[in-house]
C-alpha positions as a Markdown table, in Angstrom:
| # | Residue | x | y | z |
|---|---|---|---|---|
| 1 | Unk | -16.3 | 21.7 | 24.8 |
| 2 | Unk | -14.9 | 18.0 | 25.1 |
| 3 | Unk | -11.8 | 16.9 | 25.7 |
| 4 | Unk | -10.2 | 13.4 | 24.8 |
| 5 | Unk | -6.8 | 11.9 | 25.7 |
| 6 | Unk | -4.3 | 10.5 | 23.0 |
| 7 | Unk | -1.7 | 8.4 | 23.8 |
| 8 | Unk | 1.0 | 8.9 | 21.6 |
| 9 | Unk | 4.1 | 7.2 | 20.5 |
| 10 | Unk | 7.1 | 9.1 | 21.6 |
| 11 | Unk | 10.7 | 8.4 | 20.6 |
| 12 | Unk | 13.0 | 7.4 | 18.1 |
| 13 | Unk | 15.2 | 4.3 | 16.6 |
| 14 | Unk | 17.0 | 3.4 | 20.0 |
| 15 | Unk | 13.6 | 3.5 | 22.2 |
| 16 | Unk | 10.7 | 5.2 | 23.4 |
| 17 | Unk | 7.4 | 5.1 | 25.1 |
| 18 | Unk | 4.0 | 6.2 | 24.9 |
| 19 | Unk | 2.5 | 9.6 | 26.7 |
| 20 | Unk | -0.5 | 10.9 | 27.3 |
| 21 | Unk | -1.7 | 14.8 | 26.1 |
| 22 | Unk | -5.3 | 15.8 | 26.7 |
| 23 | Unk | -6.8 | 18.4 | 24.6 |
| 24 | Unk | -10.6 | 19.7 | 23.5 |
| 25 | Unk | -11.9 | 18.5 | 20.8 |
| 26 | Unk | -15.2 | 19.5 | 19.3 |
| 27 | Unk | -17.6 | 17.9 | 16.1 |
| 28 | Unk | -15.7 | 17.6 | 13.1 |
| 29 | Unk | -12.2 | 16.6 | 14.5 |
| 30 | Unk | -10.1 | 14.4 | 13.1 |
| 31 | Unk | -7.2 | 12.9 | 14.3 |
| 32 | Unk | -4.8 | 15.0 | 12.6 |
| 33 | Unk | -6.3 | 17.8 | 14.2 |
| 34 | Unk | -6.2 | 16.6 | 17.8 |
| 35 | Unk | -2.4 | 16.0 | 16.7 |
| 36 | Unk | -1.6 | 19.4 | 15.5 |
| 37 | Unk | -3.5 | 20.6 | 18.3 |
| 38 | Unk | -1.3 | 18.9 | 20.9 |
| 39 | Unk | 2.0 | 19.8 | 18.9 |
| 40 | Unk | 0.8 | 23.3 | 18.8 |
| 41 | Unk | 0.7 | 23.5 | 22.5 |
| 42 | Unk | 1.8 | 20.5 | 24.6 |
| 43 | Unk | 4.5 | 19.0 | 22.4 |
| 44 | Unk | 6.3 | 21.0 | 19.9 |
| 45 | Unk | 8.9 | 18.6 | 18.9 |
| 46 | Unk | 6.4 | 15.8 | 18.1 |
| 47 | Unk | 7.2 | 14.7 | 14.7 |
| 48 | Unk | 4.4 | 13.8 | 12.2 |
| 49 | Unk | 4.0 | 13.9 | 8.6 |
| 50 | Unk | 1.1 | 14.8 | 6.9 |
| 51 | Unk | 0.2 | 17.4 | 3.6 |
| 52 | Unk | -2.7 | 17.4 | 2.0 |
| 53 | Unk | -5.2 | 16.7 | 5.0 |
| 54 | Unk | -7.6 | 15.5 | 2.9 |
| 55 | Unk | -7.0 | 11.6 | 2.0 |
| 56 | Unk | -5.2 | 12.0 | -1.1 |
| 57 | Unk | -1.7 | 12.6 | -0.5 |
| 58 | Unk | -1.3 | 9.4 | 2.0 |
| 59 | Unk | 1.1 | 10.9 | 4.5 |
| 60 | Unk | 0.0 | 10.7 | 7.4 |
| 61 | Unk | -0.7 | 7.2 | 7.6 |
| 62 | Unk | -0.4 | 5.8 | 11.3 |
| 63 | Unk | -1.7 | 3.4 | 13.5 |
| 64 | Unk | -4.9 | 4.4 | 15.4 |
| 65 | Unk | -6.2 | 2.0 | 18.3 |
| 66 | Unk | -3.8 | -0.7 | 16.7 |
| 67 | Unk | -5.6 | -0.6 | 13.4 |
| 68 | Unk | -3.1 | 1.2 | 10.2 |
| 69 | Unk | -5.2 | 4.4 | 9.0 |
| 70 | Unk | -4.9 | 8.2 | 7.4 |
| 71 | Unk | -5.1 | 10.4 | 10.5 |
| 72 | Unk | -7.0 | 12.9 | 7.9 |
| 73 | Unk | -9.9 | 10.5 | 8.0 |
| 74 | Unk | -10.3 | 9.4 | 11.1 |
| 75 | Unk | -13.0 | 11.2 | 12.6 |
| 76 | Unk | -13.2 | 11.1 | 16.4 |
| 77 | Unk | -16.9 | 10.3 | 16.3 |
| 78 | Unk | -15.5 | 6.8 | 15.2 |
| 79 | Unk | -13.8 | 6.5 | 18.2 |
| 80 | Unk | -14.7 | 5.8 | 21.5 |
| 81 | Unk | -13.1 | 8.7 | 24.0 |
| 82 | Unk | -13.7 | 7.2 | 26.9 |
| 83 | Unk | -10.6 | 5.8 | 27.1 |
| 84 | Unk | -6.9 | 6.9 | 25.6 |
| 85 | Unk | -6.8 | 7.1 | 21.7 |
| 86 | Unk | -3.7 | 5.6 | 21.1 |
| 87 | Unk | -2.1 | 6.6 | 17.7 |
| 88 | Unk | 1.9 | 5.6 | 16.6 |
| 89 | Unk | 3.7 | 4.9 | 13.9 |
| 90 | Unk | 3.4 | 1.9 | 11.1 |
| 91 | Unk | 5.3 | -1.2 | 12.5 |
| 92 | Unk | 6.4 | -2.1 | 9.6 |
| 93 | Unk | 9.2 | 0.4 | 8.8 |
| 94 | Unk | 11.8 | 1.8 | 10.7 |
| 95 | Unk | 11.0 | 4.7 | 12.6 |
| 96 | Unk | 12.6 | 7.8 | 12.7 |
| 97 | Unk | 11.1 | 10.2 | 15.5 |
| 98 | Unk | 7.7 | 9.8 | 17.0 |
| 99 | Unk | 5.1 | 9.2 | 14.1 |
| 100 | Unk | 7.3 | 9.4 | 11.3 |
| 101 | Unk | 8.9 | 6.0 | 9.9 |
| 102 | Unk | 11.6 | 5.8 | 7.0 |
| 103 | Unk | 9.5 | 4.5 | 3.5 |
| 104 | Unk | 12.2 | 4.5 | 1.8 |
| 105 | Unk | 12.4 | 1.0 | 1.2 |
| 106 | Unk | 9.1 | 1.4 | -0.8 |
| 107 | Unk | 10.3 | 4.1 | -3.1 |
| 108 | Unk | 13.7 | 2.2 | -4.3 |
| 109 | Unk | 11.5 | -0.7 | -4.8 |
| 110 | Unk | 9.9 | 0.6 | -7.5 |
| 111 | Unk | 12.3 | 1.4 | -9.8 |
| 112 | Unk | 13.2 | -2.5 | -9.7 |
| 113 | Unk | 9.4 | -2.9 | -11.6 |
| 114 | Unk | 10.0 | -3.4 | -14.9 |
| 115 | Unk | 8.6 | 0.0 | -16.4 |
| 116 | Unk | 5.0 | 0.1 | -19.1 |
| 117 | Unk | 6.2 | -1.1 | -22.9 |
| 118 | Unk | 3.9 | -0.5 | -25.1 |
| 119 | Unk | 3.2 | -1.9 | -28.2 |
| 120 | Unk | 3.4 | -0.1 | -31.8 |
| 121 | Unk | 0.7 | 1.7 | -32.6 |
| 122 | Unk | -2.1 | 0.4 | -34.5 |
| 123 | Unk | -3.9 | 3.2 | -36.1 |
| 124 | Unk | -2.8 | 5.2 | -39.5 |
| 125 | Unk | -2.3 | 8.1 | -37.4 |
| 126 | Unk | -0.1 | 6.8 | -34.7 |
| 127 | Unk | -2.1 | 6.4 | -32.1 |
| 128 | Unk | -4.0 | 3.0 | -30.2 |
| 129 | Unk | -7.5 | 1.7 | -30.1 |
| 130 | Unk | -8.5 | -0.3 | -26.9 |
| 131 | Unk | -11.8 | -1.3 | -25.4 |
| 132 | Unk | -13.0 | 0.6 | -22.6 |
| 133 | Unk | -13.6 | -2.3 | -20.4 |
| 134 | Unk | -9.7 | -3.1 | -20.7 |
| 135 | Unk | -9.0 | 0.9 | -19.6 |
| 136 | Unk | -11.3 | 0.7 | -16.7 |
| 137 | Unk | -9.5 | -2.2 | -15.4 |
| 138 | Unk | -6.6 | -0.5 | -15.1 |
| 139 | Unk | -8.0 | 2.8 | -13.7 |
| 140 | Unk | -8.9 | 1.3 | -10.2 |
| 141 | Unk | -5.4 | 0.4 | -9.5 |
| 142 | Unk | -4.7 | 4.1 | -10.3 |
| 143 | Unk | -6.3 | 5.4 | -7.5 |
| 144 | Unk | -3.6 | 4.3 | -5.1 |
| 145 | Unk | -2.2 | 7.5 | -3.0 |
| 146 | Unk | 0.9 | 5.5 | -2.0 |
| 147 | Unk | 0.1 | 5.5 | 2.0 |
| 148 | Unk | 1.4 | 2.3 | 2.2 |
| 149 | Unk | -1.2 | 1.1 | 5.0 |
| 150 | Unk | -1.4 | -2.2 | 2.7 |
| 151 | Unk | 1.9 | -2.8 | 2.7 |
| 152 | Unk | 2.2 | -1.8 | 7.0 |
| 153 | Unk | -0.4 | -4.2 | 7.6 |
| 154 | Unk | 0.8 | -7.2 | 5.4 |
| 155 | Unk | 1.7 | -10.0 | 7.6 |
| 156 | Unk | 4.5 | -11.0 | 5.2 |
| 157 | Unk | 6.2 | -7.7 | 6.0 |
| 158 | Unk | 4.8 | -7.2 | 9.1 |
| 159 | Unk | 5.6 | -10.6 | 11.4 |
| 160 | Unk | 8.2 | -11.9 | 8.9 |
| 161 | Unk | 9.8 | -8.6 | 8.1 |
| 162 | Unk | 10.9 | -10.3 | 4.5 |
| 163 | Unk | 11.8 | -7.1 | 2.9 |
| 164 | Unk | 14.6 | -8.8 | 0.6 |
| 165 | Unk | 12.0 | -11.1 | -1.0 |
| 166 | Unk | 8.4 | -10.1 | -1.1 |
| 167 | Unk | 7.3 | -6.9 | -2.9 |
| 168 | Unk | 3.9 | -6.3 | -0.9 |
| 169 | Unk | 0.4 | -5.9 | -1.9 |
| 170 | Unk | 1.1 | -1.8 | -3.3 |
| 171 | Unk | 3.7 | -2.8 | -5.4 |
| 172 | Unk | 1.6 | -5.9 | -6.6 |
| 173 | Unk | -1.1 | -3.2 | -7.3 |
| 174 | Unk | 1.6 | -1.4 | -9.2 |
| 175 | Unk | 2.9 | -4.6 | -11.5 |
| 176 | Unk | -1.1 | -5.0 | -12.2 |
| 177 | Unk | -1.6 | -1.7 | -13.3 |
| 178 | Unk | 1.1 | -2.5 | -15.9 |
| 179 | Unk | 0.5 | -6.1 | -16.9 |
| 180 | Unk | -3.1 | -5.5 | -17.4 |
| 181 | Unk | -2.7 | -2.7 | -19.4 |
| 182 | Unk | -3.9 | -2.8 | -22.9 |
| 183 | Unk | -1.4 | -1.5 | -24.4 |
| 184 | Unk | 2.1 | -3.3 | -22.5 |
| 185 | Unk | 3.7 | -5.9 | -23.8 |
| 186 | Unk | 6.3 | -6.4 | -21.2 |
| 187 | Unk | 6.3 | -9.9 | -19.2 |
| 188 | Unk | 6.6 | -9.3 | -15.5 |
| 189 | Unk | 5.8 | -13.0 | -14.7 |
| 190 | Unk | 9.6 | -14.8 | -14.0 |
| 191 | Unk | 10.5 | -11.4 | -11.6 |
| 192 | Unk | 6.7 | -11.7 | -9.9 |
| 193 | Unk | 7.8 | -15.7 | -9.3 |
| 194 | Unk | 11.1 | -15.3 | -8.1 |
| 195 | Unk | 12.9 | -11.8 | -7.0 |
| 196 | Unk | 9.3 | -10.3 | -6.0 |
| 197 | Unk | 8.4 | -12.9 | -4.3 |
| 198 | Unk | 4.3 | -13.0 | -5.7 |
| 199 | Unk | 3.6 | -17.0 | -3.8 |
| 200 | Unk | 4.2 | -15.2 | -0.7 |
| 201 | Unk | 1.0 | -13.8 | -0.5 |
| 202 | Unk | -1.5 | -16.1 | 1.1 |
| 203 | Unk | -4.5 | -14.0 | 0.1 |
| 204 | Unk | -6.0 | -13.3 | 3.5 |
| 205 | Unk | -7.4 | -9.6 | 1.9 |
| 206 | Unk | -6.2 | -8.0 | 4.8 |
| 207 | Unk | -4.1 | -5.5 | 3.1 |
| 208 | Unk | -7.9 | -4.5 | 1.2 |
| 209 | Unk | -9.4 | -3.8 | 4.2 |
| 210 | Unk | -6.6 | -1.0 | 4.8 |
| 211 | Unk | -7.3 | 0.4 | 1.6 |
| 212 | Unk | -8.4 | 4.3 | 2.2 |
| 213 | Unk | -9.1 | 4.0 | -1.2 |
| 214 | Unk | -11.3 | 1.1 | -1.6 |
| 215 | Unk | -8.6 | -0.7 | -4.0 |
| 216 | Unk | -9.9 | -4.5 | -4.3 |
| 217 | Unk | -6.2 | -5.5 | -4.5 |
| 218 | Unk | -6.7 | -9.0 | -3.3 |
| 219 | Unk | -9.1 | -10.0 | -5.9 |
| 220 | Unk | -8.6 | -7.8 | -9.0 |
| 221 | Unk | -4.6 | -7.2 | -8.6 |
| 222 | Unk | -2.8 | -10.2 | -6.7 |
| 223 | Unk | -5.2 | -12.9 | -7.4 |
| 224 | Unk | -5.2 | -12.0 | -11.3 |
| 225 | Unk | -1.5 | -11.8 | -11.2 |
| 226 | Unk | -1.0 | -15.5 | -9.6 |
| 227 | Unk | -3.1 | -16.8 | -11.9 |
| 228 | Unk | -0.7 | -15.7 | -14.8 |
| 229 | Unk | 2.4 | -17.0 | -13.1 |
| 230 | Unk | 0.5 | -20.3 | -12.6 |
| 231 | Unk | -0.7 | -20.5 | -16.1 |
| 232 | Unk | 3.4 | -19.6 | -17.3 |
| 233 | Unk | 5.1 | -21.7 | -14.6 |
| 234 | Unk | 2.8 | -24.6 | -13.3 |
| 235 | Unk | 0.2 | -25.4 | -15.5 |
| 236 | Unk | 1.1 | -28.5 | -16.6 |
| 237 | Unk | -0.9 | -28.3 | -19.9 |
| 238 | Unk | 0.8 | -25.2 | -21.1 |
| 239 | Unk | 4.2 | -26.8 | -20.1 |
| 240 | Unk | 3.5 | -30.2 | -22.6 |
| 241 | Unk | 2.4 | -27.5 | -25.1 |
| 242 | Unk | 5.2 | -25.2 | -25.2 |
| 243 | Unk | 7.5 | -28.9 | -25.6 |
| 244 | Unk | 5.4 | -29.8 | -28.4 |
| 245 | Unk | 5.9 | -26.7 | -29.8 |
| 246 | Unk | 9.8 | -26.6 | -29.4 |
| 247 | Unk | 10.0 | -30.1 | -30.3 |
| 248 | Unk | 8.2 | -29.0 | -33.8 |
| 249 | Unk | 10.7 | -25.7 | -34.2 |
| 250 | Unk | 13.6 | -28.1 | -33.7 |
């Protein structure tokens, strides 16, 4: 049997450092195990979240070797034991104790999204009828397990901590999921602009690479959602258009 160190983030809002526990490991680990391993008998007041342990319930999200990932996945044969494993918690949010940081930022943000409309339906027996390509558009946004490793590793929240003005990339997923619906006939586009902050977002696709669950969120999420602010705000065809047509209803 093998054993690995892990470095691990100890401490709380005021300060803290990292220390070292080595345990065994053996084939099959993940990280969360080596964690609950070391809790179990080297550190019982280390504070971690996690639930489901399987990659769907996105608690346990954490920074491995300086990259943002779900401890439940992260196999050790990924990772080179040779050295330290270092694992703390996101940078992004404020941290609590040890592993666990405070999301609740993320959650009060979403009730600020303006919520699904949708329109009167359109069949004698009140229901809808939509294509299927238009559903499965939607349906890869709804795959997100809330981890919030997009929104950890987003430089806008990240390096310019700019909380009061930029949404990030899971709550851009969300507003997709919504305006792209089929069915919604809400307009998101003025609060995407302005109060969440959309022109931030420089498109650099890192906060895809995070994704656990493989949510293209640059190119089928935030890309599709500035071009609909552009086309509304800054296109200056659409702009001479809706004159002409104001000057004609006047």
């Amino acid at each position: 049997m093998a054993k690995a160190t892990f470095r691990i983030w100890r401490g709380d809002a005021k300060g803290g450092r990292f220390e070292d526990y080595t345990t065994e490991v053996v084939p099959g680990m993940v990280v969360l195990d080596a964690i609950h391993e070391i809790q179990a008998t080297q550190a019982n007041d280390l504070a971690v979240r996690w639930n489901c342990k399987a990659g769907k319930c996105g608690s346990c999200s954490a920074e491995i070797n300086g990259l943002p990932r779900l401890m439940c996945m992260t196999r050790l044969s990924q990772l080179s034991l040779d050295k330290p494993v270092t694992v703390e918690p996101m940078r992004s949010f404020p941290l609590i104790k040890d592993l666990a940081t405070d999301l609740s930022w993320n959650f009060r943000l979403k009730g600020s999204i303006k919520p699904f409309k949708p329109r009167p339906p359109d069949a004698p027996d009140g229901t809808w009828r939509m294509d299927q390509a238009d559903v499965d558009r939607v349906q890869e946004f709804r795959k997100c397990i809330e981890c919030f490793l997009c929104q950890d590793v987003c430089h806008v929240l990240r390096d310019h901590q700019l909380f009061d003005e930029f949404i990030g990339p899971r709550f851009l997923v969300h507003a997709a999921s919504l305006e792209m619906h089929p069915l919604d006939i809400e307009d998101r586009r003025e609060e995407l602009r302005k109060a969440q902050g959309i022109g931030y977002c420089n498109i650099t696709k890192c906060c895809t690479k995070v994704c656990p669950e493989e949510i293209k969120i640059t190119d089928n999420a935030i890309i599709p959602l500035k071009e609909r602010v552009v086309d509304q705000f800054y296109d200056p065809l659409a702009r001479l258009l809706r004159v002409f047509r104001g000057n004609r209803s006047g």
